[in-house]
mmCIF file of the N, C-alpha and C atoms, coordinates in Angstrom:
data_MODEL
# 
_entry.id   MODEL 
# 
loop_
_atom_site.group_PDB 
_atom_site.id 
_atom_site.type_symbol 
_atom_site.label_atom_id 
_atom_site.label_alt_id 
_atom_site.label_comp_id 
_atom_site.label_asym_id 
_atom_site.label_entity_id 
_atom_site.label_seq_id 
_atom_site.pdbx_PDB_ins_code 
_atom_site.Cartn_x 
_atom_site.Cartn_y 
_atom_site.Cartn_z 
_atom_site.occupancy 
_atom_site.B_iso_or_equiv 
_atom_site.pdbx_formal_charge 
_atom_site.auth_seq_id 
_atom_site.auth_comp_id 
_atom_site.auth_asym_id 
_atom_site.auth_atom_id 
_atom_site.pdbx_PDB_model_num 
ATOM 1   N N  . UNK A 1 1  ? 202.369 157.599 103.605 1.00 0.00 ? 1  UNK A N  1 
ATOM 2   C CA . UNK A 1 1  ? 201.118 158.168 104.067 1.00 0.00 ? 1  UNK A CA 1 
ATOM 3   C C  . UNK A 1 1  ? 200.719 157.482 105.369 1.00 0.00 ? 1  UNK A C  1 
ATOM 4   N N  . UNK A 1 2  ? 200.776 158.115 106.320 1.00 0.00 ? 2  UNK A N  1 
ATOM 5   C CA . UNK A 1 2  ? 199.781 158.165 107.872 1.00 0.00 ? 2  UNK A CA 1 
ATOM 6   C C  . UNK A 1 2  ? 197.975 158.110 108.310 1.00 0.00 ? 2  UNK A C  1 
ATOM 7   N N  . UNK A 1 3  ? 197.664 157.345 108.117 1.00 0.00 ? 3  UNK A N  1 
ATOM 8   C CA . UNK A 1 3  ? 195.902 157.310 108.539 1.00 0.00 ? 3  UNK A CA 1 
ATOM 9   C C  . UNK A 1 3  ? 196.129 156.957 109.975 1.00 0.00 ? 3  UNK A C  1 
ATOM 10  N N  . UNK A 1 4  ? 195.302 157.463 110.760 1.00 0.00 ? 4  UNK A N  1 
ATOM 11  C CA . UNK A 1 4  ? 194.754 157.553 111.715 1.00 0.00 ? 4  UNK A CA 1 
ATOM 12  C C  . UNK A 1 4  ? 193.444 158.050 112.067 1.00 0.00 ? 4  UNK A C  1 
ATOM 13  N N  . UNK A 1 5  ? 193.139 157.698 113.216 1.00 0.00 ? 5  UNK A N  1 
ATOM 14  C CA . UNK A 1 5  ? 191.662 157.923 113.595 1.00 0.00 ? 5  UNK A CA 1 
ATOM 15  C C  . UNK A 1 5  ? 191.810 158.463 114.846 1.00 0.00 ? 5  UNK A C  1 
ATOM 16  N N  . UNK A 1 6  ? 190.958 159.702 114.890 1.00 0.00 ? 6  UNK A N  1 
ATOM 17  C CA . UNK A 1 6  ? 190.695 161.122 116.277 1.00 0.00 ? 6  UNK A CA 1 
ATOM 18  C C  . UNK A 1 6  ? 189.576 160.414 116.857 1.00 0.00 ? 6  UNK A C  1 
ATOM 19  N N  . UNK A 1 7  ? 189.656 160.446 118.053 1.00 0.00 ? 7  UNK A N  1 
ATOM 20  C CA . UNK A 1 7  ? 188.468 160.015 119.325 1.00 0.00 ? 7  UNK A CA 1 
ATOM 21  C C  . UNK A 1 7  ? 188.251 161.221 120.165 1.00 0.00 ? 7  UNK A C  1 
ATOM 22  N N  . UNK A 1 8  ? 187.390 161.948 119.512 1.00 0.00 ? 8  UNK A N  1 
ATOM 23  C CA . UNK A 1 8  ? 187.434 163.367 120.668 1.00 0.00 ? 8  UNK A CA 1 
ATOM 24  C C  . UNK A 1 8  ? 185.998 163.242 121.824 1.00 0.00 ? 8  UNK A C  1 
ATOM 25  N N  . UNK A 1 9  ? 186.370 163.660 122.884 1.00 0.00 ? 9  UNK A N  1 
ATOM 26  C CA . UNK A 1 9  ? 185.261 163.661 124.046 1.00 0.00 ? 9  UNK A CA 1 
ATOM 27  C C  . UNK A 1 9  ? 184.716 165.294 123.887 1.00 0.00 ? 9  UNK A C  1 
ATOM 28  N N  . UNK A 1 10 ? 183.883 165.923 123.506 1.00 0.00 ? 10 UNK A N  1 
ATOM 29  C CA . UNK A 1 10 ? 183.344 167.325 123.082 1.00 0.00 ? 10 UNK A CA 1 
ATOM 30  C C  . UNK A 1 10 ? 182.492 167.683 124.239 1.00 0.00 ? 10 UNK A C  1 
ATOM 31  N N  . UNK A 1 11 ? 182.504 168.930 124.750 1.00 0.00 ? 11 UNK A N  1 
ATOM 32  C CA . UNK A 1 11 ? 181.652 169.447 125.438 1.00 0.00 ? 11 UNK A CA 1 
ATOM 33  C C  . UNK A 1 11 ? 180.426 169.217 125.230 1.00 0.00 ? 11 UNK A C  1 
ATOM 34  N N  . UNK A 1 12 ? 179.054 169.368 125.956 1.00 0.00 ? 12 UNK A N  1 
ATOM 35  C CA . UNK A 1 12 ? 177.686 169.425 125.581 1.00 0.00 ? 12 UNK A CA 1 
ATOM 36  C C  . UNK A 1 12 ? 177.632 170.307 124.964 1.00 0.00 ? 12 UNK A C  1 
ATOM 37  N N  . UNK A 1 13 ? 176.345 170.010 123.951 1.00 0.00 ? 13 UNK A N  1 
ATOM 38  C CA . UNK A 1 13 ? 176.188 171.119 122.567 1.00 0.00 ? 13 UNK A CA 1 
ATOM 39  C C  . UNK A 1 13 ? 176.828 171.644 121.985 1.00 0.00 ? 13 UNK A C  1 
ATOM 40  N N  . UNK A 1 14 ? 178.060 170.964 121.814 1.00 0.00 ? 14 UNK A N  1 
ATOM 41  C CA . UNK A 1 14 ? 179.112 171.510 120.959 1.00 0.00 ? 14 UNK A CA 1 
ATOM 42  C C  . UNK A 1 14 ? 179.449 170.847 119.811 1.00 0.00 ? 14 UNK A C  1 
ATOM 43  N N  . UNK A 1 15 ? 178.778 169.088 119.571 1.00 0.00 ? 15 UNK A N  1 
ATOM 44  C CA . UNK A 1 15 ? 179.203 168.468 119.161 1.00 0.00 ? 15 UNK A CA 1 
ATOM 45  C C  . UNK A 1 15 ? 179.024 168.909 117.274 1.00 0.00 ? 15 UNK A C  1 
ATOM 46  N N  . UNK A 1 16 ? 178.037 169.314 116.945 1.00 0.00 ? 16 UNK A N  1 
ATOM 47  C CA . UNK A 1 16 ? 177.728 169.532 115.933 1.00 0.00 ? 16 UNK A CA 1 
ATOM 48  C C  . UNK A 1 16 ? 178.533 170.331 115.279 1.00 0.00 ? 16 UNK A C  1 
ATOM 49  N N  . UNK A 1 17 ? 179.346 171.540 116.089 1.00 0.00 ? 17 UNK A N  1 
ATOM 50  C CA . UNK A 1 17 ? 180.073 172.512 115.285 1.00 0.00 ? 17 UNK A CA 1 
ATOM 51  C C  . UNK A 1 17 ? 181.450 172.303 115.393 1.00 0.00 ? 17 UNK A C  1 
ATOM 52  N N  . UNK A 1 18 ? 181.719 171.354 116.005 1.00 0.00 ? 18 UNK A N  1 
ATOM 53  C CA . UNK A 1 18 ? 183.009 170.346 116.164 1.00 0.00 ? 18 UNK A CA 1 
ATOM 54  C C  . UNK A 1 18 ? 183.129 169.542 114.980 1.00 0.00 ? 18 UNK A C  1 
ATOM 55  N N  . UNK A 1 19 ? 182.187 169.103 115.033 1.00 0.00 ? 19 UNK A N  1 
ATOM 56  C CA . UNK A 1 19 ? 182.353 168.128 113.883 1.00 0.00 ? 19 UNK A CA 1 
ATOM 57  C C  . UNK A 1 19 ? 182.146 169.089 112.601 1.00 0.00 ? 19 UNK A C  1 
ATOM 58  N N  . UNK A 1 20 ? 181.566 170.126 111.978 1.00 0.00 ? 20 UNK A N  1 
ATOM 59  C CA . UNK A 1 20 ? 181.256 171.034 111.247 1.00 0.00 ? 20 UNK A CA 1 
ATOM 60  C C  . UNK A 1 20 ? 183.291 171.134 111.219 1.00 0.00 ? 20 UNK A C  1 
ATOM 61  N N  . UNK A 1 21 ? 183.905 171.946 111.831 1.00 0.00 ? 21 UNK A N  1 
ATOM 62  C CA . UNK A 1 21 ? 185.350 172.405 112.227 1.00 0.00 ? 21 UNK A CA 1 
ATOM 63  C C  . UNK A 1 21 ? 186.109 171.444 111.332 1.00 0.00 ? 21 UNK A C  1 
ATOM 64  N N  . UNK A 1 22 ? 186.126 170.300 111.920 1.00 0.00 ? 22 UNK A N  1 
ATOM 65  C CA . UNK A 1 22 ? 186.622 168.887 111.907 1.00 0.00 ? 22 UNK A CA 1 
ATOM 66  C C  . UNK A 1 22 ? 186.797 169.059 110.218 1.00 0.00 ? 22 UNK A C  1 
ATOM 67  N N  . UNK A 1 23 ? 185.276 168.319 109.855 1.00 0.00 ? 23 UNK A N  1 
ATOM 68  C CA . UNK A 1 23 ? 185.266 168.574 108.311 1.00 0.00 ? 23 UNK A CA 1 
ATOM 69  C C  . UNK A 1 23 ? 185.616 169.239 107.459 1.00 0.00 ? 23 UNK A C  1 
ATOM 70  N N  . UNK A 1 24 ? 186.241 170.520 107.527 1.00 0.00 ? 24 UNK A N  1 
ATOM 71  C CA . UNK A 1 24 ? 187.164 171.369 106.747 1.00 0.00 ? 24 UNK A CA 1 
ATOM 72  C C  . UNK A 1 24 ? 188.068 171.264 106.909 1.00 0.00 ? 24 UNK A C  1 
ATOM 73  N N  . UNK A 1 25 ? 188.513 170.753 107.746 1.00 0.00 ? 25 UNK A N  1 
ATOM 74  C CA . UNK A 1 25 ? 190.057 170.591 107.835 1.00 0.00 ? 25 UNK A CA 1 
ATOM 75  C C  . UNK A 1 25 ? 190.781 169.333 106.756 1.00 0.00 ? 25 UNK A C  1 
ATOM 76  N N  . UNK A 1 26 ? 191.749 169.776 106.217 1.00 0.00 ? 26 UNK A N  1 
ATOM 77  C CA . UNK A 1 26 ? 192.520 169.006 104.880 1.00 0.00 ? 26 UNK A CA 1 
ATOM 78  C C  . UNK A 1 26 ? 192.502 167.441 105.156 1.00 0.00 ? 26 UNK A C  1 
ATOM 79  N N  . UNK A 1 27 ? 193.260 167.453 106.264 1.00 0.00 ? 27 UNK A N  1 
ATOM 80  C CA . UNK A 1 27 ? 193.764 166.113 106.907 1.00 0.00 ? 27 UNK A CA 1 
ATOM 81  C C  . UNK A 1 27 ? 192.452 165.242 107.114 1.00 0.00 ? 27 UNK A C  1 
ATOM 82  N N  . UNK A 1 28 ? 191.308 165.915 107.329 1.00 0.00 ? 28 UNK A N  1 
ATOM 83  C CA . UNK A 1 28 ? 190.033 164.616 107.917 1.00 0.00 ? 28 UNK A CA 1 
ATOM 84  C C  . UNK A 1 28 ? 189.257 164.661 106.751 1.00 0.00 ? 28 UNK A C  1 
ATOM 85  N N  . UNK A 1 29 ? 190.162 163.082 106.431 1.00 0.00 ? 29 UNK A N  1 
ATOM 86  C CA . UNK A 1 29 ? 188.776 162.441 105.261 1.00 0.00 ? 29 UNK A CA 1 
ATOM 87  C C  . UNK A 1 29 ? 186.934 162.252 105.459 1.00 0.00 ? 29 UNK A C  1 
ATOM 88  N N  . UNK A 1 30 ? 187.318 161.774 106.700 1.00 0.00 ? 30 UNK A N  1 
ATOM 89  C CA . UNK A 1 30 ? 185.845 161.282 107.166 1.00 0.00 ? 30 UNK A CA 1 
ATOM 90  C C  . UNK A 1 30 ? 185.580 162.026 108.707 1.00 0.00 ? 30 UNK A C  1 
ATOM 91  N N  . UNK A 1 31 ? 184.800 162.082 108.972 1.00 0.00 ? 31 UNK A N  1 
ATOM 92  C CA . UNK A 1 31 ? 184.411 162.198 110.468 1.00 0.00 ? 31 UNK A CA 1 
ATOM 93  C C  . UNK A 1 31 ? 182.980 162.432 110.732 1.00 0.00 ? 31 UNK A C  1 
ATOM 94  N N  . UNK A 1 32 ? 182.068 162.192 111.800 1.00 0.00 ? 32 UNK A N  1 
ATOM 95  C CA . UNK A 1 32 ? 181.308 161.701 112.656 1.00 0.00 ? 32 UNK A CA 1 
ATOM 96  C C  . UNK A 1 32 ? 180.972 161.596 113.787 1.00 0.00 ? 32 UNK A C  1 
ATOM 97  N N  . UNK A 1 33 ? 179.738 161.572 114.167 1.00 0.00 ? 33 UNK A N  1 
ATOM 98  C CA . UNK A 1 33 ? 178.991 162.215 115.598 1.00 0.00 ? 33 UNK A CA 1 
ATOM 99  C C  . UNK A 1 33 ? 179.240 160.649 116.253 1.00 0.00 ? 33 UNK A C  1 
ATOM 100 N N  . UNK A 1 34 ? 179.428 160.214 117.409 1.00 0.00 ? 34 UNK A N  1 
ATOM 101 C CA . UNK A 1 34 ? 178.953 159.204 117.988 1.00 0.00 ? 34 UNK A CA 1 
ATOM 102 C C  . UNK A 1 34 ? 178.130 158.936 119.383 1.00 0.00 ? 34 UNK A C  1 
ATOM 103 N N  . UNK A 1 35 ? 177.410 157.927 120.040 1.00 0.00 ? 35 UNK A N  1 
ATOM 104 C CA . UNK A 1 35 ? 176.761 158.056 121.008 1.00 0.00 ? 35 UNK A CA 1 
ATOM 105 C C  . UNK A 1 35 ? 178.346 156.941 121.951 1.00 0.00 ? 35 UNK A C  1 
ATOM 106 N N  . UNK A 1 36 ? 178.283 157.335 122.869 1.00 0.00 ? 36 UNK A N  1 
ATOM 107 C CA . UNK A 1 36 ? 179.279 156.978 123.942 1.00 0.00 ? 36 UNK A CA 1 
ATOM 108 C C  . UNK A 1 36 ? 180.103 157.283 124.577 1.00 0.00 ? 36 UNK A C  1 
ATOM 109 N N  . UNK A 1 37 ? 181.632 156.869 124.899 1.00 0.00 ? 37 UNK A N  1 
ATOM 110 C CA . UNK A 1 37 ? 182.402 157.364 125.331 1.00 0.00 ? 37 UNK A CA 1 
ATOM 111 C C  . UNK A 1 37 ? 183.387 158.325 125.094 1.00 0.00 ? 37 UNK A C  1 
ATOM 112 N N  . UNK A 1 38 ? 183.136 158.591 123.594 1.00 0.00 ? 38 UNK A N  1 
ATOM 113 C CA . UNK A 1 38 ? 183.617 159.163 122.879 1.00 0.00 ? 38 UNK A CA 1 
ATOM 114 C C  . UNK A 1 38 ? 182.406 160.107 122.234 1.00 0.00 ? 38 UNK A C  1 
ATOM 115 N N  . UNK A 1 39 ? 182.553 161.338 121.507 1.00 0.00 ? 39 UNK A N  1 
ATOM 116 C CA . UNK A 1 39 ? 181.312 162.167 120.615 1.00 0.00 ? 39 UNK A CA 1 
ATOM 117 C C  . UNK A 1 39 ? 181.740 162.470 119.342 1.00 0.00 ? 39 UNK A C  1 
ATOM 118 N N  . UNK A 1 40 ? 183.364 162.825 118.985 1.00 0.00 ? 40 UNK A N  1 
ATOM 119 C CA . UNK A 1 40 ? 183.345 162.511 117.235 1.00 0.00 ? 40 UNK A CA 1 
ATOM 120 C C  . UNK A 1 40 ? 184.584 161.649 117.050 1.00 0.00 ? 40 UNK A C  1 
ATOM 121 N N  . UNK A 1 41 ? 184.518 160.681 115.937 1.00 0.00 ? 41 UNK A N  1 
ATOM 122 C CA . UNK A 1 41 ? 185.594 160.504 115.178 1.00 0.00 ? 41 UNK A CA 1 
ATOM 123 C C  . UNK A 1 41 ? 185.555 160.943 113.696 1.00 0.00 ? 41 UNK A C  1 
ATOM 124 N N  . UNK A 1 42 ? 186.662 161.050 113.870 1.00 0.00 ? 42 UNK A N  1 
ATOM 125 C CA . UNK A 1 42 ? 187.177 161.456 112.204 1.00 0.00 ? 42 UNK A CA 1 
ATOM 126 C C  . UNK A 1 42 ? 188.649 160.334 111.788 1.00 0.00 ? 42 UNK A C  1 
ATOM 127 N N  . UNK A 1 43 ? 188.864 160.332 110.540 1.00 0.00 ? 43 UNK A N  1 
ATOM 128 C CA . UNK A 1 43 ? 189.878 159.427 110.053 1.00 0.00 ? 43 UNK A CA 1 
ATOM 129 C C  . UNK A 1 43 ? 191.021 160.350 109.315 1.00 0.00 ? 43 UNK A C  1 
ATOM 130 N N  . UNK A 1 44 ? 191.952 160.395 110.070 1.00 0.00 ? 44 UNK A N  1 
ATOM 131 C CA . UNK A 1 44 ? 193.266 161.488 109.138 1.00 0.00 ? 44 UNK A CA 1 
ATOM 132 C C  . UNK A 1 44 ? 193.749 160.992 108.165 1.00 0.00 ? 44 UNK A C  1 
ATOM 133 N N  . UNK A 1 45 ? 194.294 161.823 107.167 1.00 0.00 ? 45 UNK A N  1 
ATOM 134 C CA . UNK A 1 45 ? 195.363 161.057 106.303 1.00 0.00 ? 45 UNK A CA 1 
ATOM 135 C C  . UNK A 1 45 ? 196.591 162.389 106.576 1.00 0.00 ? 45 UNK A C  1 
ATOM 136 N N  . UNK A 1 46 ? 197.782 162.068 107.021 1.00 0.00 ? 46 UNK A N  1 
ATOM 137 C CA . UNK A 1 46 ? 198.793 162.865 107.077 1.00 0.00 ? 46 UNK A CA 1 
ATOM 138 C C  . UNK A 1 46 ? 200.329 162.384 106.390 1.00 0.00 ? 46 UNK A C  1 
ATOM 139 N N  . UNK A 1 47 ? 201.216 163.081 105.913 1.00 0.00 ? 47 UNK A N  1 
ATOM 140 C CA . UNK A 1 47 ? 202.249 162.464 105.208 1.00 0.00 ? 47 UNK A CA 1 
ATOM 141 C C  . UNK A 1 47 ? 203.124 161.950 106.195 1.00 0.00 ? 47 UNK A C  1 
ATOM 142 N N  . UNK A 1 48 ? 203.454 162.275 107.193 1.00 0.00 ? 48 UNK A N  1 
ATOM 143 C CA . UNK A 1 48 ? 204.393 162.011 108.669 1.00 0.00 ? 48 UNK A CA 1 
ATOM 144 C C  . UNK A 1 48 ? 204.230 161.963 109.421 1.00 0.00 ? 48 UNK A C  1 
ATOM 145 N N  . UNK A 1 49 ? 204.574 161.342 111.078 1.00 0.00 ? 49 UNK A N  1 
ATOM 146 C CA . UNK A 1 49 ? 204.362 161.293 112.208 1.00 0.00 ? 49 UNK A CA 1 
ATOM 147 C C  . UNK A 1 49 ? 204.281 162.655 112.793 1.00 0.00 ? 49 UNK A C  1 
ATOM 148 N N  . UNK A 1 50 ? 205.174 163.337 112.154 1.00 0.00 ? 50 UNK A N  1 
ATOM 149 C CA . UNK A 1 50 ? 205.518 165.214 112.679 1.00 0.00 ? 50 UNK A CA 1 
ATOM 150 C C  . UNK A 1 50 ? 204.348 165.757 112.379 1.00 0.00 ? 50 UNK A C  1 
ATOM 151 N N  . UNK A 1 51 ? 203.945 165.371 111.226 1.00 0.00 ? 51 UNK A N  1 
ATOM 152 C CA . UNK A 1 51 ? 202.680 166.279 110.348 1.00 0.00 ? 51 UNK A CA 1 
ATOM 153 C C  . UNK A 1 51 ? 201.628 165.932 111.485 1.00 0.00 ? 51 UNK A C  1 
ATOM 154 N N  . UNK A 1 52 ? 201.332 164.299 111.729 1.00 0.00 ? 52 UNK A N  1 
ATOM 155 C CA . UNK A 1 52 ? 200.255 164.248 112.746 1.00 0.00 ? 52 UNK A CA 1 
ATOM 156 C C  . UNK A 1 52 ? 200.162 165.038 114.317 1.00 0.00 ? 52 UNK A C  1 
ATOM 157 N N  . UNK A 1 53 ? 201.179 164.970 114.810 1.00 0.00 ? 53 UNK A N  1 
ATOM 158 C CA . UNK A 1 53 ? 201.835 165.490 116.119 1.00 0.00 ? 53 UNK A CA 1 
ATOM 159 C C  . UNK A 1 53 ? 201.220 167.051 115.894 1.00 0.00 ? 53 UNK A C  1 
ATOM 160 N N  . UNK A 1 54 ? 201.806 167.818 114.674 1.00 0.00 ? 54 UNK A N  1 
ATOM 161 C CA . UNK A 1 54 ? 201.360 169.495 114.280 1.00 0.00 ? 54 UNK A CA 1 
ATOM 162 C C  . UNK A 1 54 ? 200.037 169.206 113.967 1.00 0.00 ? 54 UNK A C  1 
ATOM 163 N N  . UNK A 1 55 ? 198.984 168.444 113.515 1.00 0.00 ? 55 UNK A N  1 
ATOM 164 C CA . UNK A 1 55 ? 197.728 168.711 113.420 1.00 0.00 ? 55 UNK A CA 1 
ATOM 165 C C  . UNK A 1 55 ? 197.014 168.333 114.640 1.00 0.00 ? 55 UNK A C  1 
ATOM 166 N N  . UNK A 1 56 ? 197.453 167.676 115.442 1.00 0.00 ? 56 UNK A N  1 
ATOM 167 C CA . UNK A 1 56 ? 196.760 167.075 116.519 1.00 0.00 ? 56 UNK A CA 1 
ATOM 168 C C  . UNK A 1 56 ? 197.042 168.296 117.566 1.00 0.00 ? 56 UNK A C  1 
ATOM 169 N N  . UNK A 1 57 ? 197.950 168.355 117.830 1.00 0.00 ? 57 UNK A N  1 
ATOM 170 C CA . UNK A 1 57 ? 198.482 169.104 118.921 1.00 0.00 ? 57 UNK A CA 1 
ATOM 171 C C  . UNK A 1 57 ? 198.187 171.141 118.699 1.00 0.00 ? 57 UNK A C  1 
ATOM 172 N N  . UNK A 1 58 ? 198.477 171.327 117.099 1.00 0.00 ? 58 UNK A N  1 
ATOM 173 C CA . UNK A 1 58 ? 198.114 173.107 117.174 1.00 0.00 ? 58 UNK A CA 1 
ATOM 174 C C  . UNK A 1 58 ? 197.031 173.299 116.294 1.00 0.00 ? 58 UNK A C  1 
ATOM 175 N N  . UNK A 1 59 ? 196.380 171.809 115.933 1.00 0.00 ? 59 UNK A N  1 
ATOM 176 C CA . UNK A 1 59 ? 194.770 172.416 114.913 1.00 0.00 ? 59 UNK A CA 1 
ATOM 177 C C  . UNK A 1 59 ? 193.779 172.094 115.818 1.00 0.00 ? 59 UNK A C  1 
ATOM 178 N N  . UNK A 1 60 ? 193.487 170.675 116.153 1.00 0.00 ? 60 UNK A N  1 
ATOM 179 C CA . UNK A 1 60 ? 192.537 169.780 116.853 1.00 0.00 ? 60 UNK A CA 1 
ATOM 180 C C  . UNK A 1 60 ? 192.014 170.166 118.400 1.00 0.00 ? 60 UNK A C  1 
ATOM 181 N N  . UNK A 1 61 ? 193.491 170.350 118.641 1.00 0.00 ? 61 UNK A N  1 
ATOM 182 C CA . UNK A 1 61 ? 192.956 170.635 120.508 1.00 0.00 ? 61 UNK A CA 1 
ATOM 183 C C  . UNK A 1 61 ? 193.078 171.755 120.553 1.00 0.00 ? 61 UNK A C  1 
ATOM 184 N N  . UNK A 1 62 ? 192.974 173.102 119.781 1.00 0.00 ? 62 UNK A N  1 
ATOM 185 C CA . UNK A 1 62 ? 193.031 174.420 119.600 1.00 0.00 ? 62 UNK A CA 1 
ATOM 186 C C  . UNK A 1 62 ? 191.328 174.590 119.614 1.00 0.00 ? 62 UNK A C  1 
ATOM 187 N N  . UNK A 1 63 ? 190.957 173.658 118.761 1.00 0.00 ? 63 UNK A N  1 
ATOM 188 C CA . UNK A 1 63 ? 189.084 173.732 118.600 1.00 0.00 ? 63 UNK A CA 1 
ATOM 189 C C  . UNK A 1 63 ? 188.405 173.986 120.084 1.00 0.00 ? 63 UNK A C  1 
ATOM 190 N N  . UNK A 1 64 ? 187.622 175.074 119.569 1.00 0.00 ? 64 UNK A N  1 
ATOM 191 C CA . UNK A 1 64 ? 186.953 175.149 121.238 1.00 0.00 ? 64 UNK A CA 1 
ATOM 192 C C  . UNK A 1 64 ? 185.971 174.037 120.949 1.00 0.00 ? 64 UNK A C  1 
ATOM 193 N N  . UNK A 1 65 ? 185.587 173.844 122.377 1.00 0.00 ? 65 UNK A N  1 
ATOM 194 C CA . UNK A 1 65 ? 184.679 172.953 122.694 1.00 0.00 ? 65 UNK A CA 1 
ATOM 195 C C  . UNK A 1 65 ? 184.728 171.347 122.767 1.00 0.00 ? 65 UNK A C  1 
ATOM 196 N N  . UNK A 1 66 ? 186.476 171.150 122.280 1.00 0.00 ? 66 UNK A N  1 
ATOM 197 C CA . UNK A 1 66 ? 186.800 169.648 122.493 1.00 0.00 ? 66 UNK A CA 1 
ATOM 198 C C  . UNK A 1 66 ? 187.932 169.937 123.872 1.00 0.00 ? 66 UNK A C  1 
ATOM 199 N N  . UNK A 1 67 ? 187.433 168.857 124.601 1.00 0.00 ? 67 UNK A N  1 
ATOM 200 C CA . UNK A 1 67 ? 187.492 168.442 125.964 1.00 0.00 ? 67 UNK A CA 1 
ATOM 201 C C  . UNK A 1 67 ? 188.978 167.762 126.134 1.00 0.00 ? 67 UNK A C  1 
ATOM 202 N N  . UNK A 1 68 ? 188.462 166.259 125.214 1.00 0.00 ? 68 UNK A N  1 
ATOM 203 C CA . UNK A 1 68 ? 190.217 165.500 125.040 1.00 0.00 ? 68 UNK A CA 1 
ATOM 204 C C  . UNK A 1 68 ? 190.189 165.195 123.958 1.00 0.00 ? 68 UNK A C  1 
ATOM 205 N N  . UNK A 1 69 ? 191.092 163.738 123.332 1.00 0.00 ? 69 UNK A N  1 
ATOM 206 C CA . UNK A 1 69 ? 191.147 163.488 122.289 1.00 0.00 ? 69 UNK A CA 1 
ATOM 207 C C  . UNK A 1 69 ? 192.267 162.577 122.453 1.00 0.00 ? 69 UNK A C  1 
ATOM 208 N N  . UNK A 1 70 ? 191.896 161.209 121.850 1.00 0.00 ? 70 UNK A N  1 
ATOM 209 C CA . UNK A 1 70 ? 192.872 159.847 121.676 1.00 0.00 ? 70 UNK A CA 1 
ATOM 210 C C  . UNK A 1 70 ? 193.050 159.668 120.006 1.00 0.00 ? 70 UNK A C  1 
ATOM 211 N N  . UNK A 1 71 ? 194.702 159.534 120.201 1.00 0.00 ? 71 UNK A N  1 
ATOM 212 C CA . UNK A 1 71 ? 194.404 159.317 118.285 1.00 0.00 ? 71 UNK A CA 1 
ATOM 213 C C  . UNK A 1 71 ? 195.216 158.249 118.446 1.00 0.00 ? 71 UNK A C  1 
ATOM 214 N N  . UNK A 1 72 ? 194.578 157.252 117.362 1.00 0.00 ? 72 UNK A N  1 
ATOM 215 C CA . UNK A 1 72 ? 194.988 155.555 117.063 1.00 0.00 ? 72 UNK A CA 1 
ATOM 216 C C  . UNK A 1 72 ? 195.622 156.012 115.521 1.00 0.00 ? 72 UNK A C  1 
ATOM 217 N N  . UNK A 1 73 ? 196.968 154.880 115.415 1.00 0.00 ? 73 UNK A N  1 
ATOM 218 C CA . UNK A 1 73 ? 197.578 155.474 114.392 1.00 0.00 ? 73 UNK A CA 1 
ATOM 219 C C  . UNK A 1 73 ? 197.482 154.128 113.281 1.00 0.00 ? 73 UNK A C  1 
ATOM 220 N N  . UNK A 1 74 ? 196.989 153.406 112.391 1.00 0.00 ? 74 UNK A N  1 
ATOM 221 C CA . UNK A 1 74 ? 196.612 152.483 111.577 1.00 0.00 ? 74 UNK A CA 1 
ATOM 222 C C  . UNK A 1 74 ? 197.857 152.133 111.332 1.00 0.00 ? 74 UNK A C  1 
ATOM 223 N N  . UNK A 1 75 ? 197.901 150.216 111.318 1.00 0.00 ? 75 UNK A N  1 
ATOM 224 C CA . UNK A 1 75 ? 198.340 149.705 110.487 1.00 0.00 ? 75 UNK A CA 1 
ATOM 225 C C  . UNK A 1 75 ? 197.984 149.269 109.230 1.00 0.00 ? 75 UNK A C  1 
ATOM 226 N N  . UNK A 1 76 ? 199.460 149.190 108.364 1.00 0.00 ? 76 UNK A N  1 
ATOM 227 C CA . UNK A 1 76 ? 199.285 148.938 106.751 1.00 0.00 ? 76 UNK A CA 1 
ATOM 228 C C  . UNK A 1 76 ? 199.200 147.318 107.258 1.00 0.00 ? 76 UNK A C  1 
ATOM 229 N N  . UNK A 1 77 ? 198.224 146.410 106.643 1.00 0.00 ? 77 UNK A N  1 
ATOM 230 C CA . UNK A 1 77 ? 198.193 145.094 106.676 1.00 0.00 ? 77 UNK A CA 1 
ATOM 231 C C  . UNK A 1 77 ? 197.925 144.398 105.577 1.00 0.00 ? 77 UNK A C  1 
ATOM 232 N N  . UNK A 1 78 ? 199.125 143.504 104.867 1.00 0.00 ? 78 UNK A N  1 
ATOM 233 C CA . UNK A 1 78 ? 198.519 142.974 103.115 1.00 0.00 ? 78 UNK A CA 1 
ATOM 234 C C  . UNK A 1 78 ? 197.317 142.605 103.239 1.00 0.00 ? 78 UNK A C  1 
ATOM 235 N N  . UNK A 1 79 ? 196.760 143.040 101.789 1.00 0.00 ? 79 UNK A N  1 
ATOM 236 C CA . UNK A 1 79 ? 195.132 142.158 101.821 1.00 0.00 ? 79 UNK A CA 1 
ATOM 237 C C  . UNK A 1 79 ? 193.788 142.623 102.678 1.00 0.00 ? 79 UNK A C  1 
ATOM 238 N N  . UNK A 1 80 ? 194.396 143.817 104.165 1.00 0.00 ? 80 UNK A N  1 
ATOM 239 C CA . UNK A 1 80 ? 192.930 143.999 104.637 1.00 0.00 ? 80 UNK A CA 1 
ATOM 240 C C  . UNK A 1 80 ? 192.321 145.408 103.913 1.00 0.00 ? 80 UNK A C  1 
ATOM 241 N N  . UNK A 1 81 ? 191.517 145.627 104.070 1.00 0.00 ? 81 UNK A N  1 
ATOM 242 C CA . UNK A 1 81 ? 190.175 146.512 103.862 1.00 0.00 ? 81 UNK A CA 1 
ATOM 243 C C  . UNK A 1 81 ? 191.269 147.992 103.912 1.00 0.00 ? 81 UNK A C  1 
ATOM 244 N N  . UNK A 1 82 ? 190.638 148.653 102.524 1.00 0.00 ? 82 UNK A N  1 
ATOM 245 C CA . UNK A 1 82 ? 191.656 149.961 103.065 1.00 0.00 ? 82 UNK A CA 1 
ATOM 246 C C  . UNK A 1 82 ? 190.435 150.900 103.830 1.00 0.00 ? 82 UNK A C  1 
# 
């Protein structure tokens, strides 16, 4: 299993139905509005690197109203915080 975390930059007034989008989608456990350089994250869980590549690339940046998008891919580390 693959966790990662989406950093999307969203158009103005879009952010709400982005993140609305976001949240139905299988893969995003969590996700969230933010104030900064960034406007949502969400946290994936995907079975493969391929699987992430196909959700990032023909679900995520398919969404109207997202601009870009950086995805950080988690390390497994004994003992920390899941």
């Amino acid at each position: 299993m693959i966790s990662a975390y989406l950093l999307a930059r969203v158009k103005p007034n879009k952010d709400r139905e982005v993140l609305e989008k976001l949240r139905k989608l299988k893969p995003v456990k969590e996700a969230a509005t933010l104030y900064g350089e960034y406007d949502v994250i969400a946290k994936l869980q995907v079975e493969t690197l391929e699987d992430l590549d196909t959700f990032i690339f023909d679900t995520v940046r398919t969404i109207a109203g997202i601009d870009a998008t950086t995805t950080l891919i988690a390390t497994e580390i004994p003992g920390a915080i899941p």
